[in-house]
MMTF fields as JSON, N, C-alpha, C and O atoms, coordinates in Angstrom:
{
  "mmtfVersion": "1.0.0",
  "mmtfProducer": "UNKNOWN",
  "numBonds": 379,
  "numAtoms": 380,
  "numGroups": 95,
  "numChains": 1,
  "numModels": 1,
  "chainsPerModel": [1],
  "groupsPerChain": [95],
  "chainIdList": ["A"],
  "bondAtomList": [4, 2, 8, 6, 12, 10, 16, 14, 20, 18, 24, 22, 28, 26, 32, 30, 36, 34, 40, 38, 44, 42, 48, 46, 52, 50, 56, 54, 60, 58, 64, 62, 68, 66, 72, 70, 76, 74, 80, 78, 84, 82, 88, 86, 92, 90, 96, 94, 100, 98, 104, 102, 108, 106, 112, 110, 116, 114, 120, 118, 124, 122, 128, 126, 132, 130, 136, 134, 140, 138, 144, 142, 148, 146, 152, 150, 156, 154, 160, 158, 164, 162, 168, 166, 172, 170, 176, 174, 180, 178, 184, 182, 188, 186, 192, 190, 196, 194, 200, 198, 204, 202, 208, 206, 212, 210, 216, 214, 220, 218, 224, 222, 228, 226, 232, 230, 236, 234, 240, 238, 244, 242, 248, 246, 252, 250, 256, 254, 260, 258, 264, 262, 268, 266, 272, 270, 276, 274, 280, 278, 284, 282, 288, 286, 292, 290, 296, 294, 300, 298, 304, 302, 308, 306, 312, 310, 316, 314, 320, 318, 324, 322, 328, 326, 332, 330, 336, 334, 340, 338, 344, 342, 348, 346, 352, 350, 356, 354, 360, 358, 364, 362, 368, 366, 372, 370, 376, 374],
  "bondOrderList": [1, 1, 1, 1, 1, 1, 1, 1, 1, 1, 1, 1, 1, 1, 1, 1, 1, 1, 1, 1, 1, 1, 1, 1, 1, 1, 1, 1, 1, 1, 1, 1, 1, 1, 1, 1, 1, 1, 1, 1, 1, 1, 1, 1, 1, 1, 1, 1, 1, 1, 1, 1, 1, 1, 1, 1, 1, 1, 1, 1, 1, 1, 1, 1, 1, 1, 1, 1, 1, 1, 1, 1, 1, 1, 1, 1, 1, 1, 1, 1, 1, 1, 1, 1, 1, 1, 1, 1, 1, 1, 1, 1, 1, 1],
  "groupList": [{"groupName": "UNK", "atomNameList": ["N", "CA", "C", "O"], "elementList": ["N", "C", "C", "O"], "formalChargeList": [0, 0, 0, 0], "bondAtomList": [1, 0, 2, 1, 3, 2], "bondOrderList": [1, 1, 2], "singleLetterCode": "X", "chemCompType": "L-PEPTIDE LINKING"}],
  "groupTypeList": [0, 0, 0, 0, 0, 0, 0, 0, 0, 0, 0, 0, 0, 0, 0, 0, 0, 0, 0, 0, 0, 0, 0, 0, 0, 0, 0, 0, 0, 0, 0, 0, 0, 0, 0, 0, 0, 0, 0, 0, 0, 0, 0, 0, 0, 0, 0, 0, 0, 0, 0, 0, 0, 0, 0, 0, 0, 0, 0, 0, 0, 0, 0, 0, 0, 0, 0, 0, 0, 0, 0, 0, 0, 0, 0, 0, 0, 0, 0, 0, 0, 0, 0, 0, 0, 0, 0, 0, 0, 0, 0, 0, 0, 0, 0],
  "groupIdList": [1, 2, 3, 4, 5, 6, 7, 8, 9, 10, 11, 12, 13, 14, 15, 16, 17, 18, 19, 20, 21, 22, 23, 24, 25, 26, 27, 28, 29, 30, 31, 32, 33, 34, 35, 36, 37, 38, 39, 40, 41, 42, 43, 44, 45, 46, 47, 48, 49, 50, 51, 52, 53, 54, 55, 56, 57, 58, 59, 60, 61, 62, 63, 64, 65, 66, 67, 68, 69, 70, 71, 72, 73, 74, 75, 76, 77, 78, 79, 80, 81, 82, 83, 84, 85, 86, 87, 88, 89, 90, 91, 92, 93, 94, 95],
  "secStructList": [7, 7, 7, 7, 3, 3, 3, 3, 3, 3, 3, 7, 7, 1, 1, 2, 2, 2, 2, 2, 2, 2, 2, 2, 2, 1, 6, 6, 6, 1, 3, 3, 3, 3, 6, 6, 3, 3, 3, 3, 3, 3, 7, 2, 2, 2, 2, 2, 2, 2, 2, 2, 2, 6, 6, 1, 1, 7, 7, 6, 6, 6, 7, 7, 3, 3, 3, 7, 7, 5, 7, 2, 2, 2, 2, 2, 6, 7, 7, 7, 7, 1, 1, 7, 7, 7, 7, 7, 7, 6, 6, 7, 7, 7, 7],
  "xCoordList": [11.541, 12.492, 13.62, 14.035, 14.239, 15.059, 16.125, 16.111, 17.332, 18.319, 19.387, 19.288, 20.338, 20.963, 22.504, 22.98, 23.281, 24.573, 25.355, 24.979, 26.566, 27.714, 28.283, 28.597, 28.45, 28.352, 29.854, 30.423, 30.64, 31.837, 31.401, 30.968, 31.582, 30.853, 31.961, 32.232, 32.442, 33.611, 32.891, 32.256, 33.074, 32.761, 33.996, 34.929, 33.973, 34.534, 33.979, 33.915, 33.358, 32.613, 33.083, 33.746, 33.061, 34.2, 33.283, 33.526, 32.454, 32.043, 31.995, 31.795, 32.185, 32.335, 30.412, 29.856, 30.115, 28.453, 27.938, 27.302, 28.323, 27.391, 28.134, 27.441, 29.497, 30.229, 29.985, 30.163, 29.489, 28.828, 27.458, 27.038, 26.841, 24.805, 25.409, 24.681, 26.338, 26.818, 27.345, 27.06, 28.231, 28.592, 27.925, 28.203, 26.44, 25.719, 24.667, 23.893, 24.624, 23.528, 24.305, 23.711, 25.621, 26.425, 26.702, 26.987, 26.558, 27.124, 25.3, 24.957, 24.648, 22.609, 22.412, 21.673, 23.594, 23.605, 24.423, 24.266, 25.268, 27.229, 27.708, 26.982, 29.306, 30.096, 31.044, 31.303, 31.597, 32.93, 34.037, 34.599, 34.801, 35.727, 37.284, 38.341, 36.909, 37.662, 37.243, 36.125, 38.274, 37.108, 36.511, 35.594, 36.535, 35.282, 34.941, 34.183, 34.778, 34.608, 34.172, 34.592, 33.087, 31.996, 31.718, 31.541, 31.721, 31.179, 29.598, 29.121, 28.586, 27.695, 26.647, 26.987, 25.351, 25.082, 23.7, 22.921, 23.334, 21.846, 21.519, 22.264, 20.037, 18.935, 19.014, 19.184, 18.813, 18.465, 17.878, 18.581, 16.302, 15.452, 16.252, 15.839, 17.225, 17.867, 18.599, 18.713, 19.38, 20.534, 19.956, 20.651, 19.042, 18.385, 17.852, 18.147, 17.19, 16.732, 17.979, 18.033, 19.098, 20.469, 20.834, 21.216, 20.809, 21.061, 20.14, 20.81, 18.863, 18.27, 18.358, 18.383, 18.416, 19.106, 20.161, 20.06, 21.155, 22.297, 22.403, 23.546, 21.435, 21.401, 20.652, 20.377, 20.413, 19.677, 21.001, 21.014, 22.043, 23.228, 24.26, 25.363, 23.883, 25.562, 25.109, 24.073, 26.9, 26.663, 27.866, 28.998, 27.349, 27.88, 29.244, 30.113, 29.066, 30.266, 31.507, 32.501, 30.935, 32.099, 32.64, 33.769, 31.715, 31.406, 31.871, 32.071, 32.008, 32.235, 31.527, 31.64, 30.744, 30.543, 30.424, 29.658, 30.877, 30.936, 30.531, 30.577, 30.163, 29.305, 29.622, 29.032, 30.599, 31.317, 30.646, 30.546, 30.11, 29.104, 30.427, 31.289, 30.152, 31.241, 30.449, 29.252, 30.95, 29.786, 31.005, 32.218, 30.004, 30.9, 31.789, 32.632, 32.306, 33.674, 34.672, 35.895, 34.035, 35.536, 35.28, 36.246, 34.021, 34.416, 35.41, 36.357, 35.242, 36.342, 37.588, 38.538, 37.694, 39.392, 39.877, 40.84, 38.87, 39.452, 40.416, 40.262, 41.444, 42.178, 42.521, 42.306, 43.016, 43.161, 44.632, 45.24, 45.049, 46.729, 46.352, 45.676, 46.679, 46.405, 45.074, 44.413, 44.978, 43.553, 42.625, 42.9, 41.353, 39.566, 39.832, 40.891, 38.55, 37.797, 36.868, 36.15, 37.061, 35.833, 34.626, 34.533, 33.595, 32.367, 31.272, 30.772, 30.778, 30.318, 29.357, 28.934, 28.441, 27.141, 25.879, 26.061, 24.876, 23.368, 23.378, 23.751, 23.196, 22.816, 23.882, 23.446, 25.099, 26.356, 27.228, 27.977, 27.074, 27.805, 29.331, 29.332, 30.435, 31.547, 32.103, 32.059, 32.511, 32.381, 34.14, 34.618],
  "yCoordList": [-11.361, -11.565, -10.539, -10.213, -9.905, -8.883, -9.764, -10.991, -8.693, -9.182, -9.406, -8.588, -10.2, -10.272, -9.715, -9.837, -9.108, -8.312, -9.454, -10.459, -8.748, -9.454, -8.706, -7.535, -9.13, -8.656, -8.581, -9.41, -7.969, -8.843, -8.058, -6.906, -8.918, -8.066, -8.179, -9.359, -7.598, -7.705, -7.062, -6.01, -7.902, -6.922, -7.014, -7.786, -6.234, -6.117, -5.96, -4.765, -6.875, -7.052, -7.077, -8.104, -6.067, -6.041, -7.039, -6.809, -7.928, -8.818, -10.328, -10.541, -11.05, -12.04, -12.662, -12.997, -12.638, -12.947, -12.242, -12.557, -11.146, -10.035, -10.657, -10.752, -11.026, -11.4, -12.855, -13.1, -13.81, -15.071, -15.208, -16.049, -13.932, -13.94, -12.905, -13.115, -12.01, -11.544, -12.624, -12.865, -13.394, -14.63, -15.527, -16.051, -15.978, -16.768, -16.116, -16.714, -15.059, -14.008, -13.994, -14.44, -13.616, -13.506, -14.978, -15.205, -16.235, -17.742, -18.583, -19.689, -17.541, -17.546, -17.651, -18.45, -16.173, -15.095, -15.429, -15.189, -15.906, -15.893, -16.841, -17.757, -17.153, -18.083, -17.481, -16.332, -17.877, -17.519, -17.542, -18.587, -16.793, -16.757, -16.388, -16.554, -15.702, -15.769, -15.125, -14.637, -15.156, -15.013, -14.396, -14.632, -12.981, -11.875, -11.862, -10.913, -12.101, -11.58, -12.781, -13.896, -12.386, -13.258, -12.806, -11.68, -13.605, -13.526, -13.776, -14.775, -12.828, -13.396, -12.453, -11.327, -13.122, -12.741, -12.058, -12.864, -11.038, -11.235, -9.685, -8.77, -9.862, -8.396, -7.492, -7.68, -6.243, -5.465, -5.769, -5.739, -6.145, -6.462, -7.865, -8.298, -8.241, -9.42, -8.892, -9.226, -7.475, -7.075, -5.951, -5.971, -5.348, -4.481, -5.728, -5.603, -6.554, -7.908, -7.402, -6.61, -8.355, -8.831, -7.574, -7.715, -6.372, -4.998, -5.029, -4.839, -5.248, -4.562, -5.538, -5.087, -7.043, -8.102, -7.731, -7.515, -7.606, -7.06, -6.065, -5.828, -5.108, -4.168, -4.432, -3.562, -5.586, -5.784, -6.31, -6.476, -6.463, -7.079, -5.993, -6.13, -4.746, -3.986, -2.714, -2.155, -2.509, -1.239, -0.196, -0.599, 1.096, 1.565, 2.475, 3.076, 2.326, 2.781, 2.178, 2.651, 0.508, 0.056, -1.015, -1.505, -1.207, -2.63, -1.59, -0.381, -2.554, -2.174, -3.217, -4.435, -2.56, -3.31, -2.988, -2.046, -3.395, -2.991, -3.903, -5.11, -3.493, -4.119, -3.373, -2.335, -3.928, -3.549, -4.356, -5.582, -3.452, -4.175, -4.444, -3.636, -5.661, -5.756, -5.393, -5.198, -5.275, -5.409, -6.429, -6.625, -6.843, -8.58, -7.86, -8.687, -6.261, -6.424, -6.245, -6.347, -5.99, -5.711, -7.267, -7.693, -8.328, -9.423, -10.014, -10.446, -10.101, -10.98, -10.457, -11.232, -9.412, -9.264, -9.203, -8.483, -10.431, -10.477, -11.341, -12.322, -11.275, -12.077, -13.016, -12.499, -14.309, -15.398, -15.706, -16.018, -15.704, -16.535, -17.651, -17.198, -18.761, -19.636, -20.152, -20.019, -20.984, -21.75, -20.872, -19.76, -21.048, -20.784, -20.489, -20.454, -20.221, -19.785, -18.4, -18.085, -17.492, -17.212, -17.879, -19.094, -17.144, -17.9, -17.623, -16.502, -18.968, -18.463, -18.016, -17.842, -17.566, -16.872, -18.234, -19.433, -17.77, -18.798, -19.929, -19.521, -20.883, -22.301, -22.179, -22.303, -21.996, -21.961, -23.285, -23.059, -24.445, -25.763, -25.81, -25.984, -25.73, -25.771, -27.669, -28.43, -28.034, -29.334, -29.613, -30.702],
  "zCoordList": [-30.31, -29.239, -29.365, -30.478, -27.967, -28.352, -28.747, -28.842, -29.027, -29.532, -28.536, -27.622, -28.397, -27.534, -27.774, -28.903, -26.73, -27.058, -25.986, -25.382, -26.107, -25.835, -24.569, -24.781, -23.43, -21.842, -21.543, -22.253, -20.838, -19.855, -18.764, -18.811, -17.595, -16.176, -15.125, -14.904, -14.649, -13.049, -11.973, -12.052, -10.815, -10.006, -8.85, -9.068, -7.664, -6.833, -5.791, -5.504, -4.778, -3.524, -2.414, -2.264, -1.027, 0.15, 0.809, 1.994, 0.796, 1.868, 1.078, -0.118, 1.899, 1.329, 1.123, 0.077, 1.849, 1.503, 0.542, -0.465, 1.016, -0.335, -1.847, -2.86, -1.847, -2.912, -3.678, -4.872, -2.55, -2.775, -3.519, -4.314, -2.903, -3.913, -5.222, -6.192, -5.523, -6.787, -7.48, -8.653, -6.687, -7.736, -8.243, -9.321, -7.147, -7.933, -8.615, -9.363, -8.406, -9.926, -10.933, -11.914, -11.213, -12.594, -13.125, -14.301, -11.866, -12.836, -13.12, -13.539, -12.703, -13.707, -14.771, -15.347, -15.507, -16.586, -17.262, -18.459, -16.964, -17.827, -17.685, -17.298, -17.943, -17.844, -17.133, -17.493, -16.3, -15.178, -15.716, -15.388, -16.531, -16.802, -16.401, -17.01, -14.864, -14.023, -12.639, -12.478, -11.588, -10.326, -10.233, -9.446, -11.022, -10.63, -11.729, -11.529, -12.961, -14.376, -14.752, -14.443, -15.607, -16.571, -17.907, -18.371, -18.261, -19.844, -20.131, -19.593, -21.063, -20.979, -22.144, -22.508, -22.633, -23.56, -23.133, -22.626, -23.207, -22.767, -23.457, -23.809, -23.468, -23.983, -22.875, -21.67, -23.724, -22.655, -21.382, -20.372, -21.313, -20.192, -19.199, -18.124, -19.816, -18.873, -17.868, -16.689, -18.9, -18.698, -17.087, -16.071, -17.139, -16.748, -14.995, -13.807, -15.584, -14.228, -13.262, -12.322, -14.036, -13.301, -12.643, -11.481, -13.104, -12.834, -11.006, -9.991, -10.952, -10.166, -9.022, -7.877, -9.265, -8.68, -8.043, -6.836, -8.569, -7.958, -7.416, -7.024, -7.147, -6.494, -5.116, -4.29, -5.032, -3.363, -2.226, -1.006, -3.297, -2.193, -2.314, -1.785, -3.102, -3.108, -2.367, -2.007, -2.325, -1.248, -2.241, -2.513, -2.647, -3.679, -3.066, -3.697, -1.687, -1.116, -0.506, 0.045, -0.916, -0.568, -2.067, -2.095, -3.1, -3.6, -4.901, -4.786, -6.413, -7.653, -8.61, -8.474, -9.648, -10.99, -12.051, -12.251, -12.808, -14.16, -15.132, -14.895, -16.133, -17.215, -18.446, -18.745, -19.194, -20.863, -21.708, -21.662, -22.627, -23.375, -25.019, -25.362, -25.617, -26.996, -27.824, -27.609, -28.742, -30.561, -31.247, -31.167, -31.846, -32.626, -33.256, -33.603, -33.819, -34.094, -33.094, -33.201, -32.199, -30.81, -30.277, -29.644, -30.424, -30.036, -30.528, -29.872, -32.044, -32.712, -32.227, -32.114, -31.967, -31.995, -30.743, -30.478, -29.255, -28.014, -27.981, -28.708, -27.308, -27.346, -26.246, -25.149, -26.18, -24.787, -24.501, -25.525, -23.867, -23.605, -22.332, -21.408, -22.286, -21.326, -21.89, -22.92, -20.395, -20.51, -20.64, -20.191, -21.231, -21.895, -23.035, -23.663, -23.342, -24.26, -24.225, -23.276, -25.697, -25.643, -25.28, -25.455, -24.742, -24.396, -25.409, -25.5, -26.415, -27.678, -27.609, -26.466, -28.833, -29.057, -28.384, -28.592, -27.728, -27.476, -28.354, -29.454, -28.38, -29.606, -30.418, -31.562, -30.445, -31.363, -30.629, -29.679, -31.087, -30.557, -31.054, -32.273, -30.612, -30.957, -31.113, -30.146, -32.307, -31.836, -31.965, -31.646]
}
């Protein structure tokens, strides 16, 4: 099984429909961590799906996305003020 990396994804969508099927492809994949931006863990070949997915609703001349990949030492040292959470690693139960 590949390995899975550590995602943050934003996008910026000028239509509101086109912005509604991006929002429900990234809340598939991730956790919503705020209105345009998700958190989320996935392999390459997931990462690559969601990629080509999202490319049936964007328009590269009007729309934006981005996809910052972490490595667990730039995870640990994200930081929160206010409400959430990091969004933890697959099968990691916080109790």
């Amino acid at each position: 099984m590949e390995e899975r990396a550590f995602y943050l994804l934003a996008y910026d969508i000028a239509d509101d429909r086109r912005r509604q099927r991006i929002a429900r492809l990234m809340e598939s994949m991730g956790v919503r961590v705020q209105g345009s931006v998700f958190e989320a863990y996935m392999n390459a070949s997931e990462l690559e799906r969601t990629l080509r997915r999202a490319q049936k609703y964007f328009r590269k001349e009007e729309d934006s996305l981005r996809i910052y990949p972490l490595c667990a030492a730039c995870r640990s040292k994200v930081r929160t003020l206010g409400r959430g959470e990091l969004t933890p690693p697959p099968g990691v139960k916080i109790v």
